[in-house]
mmJSON file of the N, C-alpha and C atoms, coordinates in Angstrom:
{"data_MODEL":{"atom_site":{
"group_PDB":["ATOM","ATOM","ATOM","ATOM","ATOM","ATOM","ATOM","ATOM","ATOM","ATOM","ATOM","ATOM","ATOM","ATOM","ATOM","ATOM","ATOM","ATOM","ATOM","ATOM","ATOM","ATOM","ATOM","ATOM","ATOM","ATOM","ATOM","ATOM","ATOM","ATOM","ATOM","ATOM","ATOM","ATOM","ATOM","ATOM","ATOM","ATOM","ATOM","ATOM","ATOM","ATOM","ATOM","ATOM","ATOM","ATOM","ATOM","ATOM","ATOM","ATOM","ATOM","ATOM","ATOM","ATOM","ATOM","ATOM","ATOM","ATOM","ATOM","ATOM","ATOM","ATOM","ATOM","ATOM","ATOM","ATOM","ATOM","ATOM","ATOM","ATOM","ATOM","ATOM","ATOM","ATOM","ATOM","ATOM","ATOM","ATOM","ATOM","ATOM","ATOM","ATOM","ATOM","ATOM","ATOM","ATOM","ATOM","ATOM","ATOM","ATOM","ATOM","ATOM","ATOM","ATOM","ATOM","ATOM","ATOM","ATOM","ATOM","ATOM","ATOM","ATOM","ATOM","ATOM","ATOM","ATOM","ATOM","ATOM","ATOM","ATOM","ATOM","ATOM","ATOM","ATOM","ATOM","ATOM","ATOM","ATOM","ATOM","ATOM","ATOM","ATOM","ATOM","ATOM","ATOM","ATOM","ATOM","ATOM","ATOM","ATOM","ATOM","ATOM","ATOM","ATOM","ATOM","ATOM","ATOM","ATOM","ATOM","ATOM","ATOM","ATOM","ATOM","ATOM","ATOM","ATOM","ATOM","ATOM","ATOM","ATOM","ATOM","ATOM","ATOM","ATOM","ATOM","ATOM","ATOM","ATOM","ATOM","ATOM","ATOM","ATOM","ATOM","ATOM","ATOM","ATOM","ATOM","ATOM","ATOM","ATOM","ATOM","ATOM","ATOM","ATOM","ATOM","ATOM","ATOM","ATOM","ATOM","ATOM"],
"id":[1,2,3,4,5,6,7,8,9,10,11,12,13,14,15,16,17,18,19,20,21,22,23,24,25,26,27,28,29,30,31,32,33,34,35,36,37,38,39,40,41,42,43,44,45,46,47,48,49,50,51,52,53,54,55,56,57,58,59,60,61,62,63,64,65,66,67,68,69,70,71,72,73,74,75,76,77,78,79,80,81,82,83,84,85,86,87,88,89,90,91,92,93,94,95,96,97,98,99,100,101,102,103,104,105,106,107,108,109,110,111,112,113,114,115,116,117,118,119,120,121,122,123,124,125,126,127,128,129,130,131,132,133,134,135,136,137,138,139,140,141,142,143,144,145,146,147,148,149,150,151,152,153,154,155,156,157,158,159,160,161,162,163,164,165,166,167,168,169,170,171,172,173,174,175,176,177,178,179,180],
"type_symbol":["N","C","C","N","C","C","N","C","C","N","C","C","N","C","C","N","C","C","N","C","C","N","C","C","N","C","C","N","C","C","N","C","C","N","C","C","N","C","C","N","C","C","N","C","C","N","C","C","N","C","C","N","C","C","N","C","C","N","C","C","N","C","C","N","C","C","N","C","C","N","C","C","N","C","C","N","C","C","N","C","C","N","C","C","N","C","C","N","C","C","N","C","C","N","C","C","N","C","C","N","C","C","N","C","C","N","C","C","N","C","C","N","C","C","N","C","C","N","C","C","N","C","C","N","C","C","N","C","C","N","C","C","N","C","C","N","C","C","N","C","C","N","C","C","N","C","C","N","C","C","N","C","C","N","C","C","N","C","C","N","C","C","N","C","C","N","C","C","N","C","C","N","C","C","N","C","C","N","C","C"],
"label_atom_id":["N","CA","C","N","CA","C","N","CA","C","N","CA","C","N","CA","C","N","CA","C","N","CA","C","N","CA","C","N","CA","C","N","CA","C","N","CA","C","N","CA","C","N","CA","C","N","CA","C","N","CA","C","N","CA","C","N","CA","C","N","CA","C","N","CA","C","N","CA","C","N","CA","C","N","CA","C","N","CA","C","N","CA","C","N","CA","C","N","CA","C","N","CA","C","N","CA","C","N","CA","C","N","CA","C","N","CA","C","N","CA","C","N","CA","C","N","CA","C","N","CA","C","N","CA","C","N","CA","C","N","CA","C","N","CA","C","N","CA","C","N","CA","C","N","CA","C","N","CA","C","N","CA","C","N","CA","C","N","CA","C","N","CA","C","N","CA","C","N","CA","C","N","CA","C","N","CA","C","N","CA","C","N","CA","C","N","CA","C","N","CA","C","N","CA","C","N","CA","C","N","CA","C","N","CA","C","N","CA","C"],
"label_alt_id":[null,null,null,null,null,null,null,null,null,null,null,null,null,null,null,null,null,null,null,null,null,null,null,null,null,null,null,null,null,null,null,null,null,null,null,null,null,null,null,null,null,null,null,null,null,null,null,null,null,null,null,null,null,null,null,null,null,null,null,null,null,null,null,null,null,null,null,null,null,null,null,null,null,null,null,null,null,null,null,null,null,null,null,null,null,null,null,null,null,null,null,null,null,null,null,null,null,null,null,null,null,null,null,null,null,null,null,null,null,null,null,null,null,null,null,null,null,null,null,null,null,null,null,null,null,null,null,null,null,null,null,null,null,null,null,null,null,null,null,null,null,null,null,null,null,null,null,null,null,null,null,null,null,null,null,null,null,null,null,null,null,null,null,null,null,null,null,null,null,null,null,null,null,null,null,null,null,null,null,null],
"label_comp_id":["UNK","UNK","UNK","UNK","UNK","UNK","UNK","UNK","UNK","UNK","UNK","UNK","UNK","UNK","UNK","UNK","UNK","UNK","UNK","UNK","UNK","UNK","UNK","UNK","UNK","UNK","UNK","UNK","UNK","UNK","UNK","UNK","UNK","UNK","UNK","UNK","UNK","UNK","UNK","UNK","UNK","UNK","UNK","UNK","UNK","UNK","UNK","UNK","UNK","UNK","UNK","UNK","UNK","UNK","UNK","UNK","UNK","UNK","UNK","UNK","UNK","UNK","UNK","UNK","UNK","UNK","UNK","UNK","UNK","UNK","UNK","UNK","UNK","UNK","UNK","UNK","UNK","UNK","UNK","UNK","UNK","UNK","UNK","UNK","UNK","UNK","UNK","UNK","UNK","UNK","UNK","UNK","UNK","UNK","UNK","UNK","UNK","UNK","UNK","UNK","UNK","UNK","UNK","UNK","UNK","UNK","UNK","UNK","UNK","UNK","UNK","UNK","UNK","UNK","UNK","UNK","UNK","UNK","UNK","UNK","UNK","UNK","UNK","UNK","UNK","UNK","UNK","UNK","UNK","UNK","UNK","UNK","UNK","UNK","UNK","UNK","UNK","UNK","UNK","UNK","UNK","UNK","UNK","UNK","UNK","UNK","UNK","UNK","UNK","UNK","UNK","UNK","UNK","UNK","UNK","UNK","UNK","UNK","UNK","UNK","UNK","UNK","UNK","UNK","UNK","UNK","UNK","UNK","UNK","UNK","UNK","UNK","UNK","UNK","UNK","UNK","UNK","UNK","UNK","UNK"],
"label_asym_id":["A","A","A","A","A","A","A","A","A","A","A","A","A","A","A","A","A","A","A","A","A","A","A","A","A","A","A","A","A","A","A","A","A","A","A","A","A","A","A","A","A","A","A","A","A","A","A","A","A","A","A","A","A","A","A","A","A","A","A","A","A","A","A","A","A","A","A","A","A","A","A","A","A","A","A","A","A","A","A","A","A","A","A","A","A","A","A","A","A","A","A","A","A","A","A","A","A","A","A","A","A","A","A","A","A","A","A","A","A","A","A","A","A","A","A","A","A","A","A","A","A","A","A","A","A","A","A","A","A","A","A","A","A","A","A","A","A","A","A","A","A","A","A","A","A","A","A","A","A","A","A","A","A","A","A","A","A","A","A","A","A","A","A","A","A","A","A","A","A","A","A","A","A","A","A","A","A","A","A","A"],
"label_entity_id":["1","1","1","1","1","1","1","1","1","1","1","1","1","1","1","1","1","1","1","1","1","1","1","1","1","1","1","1","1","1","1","1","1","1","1","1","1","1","1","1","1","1","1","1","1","1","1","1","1","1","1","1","1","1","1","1","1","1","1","1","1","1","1","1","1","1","1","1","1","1","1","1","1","1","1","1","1","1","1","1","1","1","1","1","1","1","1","1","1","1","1","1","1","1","1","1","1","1","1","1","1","1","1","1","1","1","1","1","1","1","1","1","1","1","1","1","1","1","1","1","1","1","1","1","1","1","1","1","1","1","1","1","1","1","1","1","1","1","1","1","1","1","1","1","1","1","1","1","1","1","1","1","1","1","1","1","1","1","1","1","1","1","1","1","1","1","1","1","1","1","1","1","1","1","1","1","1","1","1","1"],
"label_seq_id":[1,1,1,2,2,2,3,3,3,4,4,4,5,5,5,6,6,6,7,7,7,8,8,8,9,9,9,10,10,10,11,11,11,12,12,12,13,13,13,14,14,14,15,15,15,16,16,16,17,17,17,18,18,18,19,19,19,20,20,20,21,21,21,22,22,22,23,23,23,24,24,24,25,25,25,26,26,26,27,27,27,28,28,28,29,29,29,30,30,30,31,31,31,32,32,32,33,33,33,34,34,34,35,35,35,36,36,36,37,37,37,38,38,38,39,39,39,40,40,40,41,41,41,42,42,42,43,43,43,44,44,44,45,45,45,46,46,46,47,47,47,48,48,48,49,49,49,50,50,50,51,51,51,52,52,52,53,53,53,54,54,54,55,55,55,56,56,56,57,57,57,58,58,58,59,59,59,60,60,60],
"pdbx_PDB_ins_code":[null,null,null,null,null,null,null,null,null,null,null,null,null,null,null,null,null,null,null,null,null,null,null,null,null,null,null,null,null,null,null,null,null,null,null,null,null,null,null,null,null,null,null,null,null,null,null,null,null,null,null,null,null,null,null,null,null,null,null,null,null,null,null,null,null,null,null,null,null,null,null,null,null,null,null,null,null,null,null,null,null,null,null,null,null,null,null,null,null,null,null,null,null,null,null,null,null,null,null,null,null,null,null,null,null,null,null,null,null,null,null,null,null,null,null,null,null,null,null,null,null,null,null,null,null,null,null,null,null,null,null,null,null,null,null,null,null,null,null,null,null,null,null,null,null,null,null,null,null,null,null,null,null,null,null,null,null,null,null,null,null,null,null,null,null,null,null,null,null,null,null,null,null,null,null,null,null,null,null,null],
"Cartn_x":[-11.951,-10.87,-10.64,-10.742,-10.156,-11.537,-12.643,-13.964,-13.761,-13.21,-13.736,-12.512,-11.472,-10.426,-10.909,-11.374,-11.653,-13.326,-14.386,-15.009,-14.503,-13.356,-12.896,-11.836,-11.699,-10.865,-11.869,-13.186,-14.169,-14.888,-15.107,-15.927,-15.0,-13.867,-12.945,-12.565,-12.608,-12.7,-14.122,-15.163,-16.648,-16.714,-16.381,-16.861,-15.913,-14.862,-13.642,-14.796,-14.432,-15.56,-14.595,-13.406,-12.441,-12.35,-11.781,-11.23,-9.895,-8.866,-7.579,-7.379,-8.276,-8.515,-7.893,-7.66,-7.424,-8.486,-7.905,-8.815,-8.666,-9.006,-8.004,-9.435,-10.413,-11.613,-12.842,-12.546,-13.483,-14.467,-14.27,-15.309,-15.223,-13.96,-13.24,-13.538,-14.189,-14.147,-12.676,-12.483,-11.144,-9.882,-8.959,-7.638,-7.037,-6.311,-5.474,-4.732,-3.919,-3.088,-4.211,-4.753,-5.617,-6.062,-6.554,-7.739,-6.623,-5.339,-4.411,-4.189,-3.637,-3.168,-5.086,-6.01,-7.196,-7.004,-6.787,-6.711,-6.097,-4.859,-3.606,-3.882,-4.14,-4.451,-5.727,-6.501,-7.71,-7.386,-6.034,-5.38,-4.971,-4.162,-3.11,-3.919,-5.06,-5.862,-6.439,-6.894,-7.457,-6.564,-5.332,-4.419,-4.017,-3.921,-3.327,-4.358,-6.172,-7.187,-6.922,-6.818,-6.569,-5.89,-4.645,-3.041,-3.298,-3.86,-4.608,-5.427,-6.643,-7.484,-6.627,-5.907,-4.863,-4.543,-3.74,-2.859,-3.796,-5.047,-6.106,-6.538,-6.508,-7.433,-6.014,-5.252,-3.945,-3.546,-3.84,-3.418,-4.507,-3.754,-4.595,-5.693],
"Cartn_y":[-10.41,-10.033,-11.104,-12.125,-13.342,-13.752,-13.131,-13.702,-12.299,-11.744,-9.692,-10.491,-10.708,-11.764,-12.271,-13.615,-14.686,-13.874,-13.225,-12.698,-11.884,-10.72,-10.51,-10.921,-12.273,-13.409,-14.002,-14.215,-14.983,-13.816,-12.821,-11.786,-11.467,-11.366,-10.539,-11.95,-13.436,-14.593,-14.477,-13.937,-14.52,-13.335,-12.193,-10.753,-10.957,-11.915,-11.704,-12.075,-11.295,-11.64,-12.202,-11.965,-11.912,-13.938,-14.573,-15.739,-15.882,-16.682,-16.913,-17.97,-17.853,-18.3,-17.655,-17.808,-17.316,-16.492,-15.611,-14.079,-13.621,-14.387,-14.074,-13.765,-13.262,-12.946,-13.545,-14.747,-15.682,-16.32,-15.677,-15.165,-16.549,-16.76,-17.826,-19.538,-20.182,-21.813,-22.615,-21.615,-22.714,-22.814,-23.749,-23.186,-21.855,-21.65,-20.379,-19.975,-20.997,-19.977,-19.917,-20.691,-19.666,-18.878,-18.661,-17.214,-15.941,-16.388,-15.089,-14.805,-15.684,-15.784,-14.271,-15.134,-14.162,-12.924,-12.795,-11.487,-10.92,-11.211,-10.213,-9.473,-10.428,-9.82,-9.166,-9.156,-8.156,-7.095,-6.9,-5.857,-4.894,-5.935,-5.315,-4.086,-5.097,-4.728,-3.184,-3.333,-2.01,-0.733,-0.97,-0.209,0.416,-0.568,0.418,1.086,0.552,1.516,2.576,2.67,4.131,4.808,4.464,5.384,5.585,5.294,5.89,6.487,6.703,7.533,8.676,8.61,9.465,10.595,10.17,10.709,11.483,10.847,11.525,12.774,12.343,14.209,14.775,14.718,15.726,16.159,15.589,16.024,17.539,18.55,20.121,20.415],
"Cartn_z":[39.564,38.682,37.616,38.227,37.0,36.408,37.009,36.174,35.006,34.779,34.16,33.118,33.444,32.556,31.788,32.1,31.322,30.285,30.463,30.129,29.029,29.151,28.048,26.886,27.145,26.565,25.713,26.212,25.841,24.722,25.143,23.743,23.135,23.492,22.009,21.133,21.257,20.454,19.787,20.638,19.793,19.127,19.11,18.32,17.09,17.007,16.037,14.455,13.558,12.345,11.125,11.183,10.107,9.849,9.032,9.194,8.688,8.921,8.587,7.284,6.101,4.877,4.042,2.8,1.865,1.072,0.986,0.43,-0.92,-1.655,-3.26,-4.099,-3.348,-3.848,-4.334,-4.352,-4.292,-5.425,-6.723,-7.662,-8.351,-8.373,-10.036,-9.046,-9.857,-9.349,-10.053,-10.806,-11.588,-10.437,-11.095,-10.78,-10.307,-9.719,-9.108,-10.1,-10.754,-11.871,-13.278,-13.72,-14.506,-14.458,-13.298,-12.825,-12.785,-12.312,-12.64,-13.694,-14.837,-15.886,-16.621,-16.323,-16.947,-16.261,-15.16,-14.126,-14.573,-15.09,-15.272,-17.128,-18.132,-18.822,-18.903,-18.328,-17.826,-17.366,-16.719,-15.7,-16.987,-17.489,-18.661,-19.752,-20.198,-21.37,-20.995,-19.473,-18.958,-18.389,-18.211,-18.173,-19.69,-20.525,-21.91,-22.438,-21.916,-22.312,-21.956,-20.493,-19.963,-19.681,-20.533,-21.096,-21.944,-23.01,-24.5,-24.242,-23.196,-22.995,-22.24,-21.539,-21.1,-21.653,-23.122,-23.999,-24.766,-25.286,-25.771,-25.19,-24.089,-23.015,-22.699,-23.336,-22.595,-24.5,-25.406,-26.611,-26.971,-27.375,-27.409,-28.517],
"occupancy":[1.0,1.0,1.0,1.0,1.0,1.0,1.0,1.0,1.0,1.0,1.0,1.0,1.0,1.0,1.0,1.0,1.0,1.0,1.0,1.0,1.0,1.0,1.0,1.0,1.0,1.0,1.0,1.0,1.0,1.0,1.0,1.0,1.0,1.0,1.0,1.0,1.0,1.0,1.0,1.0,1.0,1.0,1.0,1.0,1.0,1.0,1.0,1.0,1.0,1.0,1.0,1.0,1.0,1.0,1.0,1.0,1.0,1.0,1.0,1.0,1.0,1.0,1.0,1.0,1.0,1.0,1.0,1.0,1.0,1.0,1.0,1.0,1.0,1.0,1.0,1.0,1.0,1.0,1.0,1.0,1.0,1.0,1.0,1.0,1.0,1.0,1.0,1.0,1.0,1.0,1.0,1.0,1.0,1.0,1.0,1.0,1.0,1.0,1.0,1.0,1.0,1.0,1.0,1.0,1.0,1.0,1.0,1.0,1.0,1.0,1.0,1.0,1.0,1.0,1.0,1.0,1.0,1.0,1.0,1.0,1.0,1.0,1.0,1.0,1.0,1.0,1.0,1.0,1.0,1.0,1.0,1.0,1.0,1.0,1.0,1.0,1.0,1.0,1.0,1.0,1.0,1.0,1.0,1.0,1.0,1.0,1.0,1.0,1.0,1.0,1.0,1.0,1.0,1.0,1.0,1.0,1.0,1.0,1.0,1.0,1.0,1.0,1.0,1.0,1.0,1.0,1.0,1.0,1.0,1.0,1.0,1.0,1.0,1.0,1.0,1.0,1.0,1.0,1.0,1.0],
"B_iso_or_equiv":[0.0,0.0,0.0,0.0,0.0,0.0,0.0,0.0,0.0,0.0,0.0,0.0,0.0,0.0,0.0,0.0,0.0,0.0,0.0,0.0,0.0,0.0,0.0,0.0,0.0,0.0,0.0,0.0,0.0,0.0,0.0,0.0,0.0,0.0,0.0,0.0,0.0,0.0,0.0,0.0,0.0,0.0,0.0,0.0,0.0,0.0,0.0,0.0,0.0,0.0,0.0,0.0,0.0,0.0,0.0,0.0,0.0,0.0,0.0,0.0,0.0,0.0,0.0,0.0,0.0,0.0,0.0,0.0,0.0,0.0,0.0,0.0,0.0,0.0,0.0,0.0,0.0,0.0,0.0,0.0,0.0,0.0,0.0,0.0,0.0,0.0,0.0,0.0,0.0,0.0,0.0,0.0,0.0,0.0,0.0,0.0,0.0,0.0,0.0,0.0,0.0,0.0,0.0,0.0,0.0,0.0,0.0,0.0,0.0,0.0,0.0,0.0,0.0,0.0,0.0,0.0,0.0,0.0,0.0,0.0,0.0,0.0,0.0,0.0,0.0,0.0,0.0,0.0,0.0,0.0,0.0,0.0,0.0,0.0,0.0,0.0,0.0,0.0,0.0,0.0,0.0,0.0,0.0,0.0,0.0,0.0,0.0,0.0,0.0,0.0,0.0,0.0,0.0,0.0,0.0,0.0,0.0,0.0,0.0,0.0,0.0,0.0,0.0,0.0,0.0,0.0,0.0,0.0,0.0,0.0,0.0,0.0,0.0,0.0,0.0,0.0,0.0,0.0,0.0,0.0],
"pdbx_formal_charge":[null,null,null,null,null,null,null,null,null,null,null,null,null,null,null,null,null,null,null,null,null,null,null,null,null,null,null,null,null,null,null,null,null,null,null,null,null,null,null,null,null,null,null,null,null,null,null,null,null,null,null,null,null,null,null,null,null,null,null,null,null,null,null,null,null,null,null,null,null,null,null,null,null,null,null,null,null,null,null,null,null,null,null,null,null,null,null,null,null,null,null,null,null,null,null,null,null,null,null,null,null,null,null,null,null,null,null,null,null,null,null,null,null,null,null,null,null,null,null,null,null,null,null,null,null,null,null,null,null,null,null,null,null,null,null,null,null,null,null,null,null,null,null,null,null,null,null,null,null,null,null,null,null,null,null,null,null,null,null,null,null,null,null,null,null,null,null,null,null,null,null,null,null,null,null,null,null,null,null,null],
"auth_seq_id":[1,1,1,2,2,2,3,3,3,4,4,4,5,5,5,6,6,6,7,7,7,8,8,8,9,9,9,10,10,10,11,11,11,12,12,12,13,13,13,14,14,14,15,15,15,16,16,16,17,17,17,18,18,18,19,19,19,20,20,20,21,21,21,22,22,22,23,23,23,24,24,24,25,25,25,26,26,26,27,27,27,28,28,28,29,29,29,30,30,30,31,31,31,32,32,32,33,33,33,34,34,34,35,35,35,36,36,36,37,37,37,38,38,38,39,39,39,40,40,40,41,41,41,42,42,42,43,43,43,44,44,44,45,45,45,46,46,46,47,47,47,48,48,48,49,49,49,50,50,50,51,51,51,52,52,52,53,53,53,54,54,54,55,55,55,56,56,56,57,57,57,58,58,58,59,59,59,60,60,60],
"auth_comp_id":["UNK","UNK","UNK","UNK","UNK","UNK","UNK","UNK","UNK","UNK","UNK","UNK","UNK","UNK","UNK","UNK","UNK","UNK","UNK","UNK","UNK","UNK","UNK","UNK","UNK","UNK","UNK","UNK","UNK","UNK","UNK","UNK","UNK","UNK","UNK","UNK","UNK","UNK","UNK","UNK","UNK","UNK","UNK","UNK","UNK","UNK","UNK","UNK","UNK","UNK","UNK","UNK","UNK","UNK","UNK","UNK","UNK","UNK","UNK","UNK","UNK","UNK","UNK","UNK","UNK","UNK","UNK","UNK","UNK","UNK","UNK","UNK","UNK","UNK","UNK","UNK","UNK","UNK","UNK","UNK","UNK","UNK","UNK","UNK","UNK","UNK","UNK","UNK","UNK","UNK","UNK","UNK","UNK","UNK","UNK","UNK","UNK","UNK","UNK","UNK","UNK","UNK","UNK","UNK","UNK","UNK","UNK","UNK","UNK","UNK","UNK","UNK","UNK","UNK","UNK","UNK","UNK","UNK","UNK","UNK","UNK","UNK","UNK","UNK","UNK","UNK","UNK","UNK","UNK","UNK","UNK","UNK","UNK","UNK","UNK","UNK","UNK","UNK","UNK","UNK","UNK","UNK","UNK","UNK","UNK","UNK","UNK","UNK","UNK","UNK","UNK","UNK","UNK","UNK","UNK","UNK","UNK","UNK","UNK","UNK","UNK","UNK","UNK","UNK","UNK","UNK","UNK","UNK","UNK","UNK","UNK","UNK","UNK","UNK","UNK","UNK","UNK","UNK","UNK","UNK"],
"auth_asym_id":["A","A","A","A","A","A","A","A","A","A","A","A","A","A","A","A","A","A","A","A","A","A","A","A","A","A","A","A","A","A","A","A","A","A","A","A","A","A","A","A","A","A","A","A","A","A","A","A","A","A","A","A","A","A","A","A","A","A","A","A","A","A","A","A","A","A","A","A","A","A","A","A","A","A","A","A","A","A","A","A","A","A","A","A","A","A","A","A","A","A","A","A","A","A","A","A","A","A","A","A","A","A","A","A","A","A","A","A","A","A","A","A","A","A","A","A","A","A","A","A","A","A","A","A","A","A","A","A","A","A","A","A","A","A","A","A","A","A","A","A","A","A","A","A","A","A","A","A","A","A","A","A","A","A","A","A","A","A","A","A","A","A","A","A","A","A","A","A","A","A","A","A","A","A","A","A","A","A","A","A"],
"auth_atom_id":["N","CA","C","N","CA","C","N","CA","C","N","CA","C","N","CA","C","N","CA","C","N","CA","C","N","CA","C","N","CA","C","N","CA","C","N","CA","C","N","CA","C","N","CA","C","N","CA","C","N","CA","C","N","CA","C","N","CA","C","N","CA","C","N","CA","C","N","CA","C","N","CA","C","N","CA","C","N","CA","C","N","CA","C","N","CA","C","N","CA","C","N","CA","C","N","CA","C","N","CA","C","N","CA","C","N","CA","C","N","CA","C","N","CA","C","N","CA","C","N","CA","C","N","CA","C","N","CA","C","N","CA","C","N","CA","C","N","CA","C","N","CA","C","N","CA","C","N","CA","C","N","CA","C","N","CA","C","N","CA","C","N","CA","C","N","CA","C","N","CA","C","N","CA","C","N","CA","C","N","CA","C","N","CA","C","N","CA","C","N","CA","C","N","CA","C","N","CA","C","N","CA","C","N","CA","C","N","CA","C"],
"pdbx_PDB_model_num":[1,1,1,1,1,1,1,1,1,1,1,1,1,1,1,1,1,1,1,1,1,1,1,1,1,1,1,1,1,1,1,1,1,1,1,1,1,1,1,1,1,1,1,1,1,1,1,1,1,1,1,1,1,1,1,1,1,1,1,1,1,1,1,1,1,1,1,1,1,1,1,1,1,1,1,1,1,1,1,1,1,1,1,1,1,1,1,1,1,1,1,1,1,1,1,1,1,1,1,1,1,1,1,1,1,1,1,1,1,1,1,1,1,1,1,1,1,1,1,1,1,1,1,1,1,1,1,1,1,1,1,1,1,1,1,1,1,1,1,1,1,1,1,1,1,1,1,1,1,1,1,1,1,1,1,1,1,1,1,1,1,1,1,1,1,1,1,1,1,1,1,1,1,1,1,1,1,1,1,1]
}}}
């Protein structure tokens, strides 16, 4: 009983794949707030593309 225990104590630690790091995607070597500061207007720029492309396919 306490060997079937410790056995599944022991594989559900070694099967775990995830890590407890920071996940912010990994791509950018700079700084954190620059890489947002670029992120966000990248966000921005592609959102008002495709509210103008929007307005375009809904105009008759």
């Amino acid at each position: 009983m306490i060997m079937a225990v410790l056995y599944n104590l022991v594989m559900s630690k070694a099967t775990k794949t995830e890590h407890s790091g920071a996940k912010n995607g990994g791509g950018y070597w700079g700084p954190r707030a620059e890489a947002k500061k670029h992120s966000k207007k990248r966000r921005r720029r592609n959102d008002k593309l495709l509210s103008q492309l929007k307005k375009v396919r809904n105009q008759p």
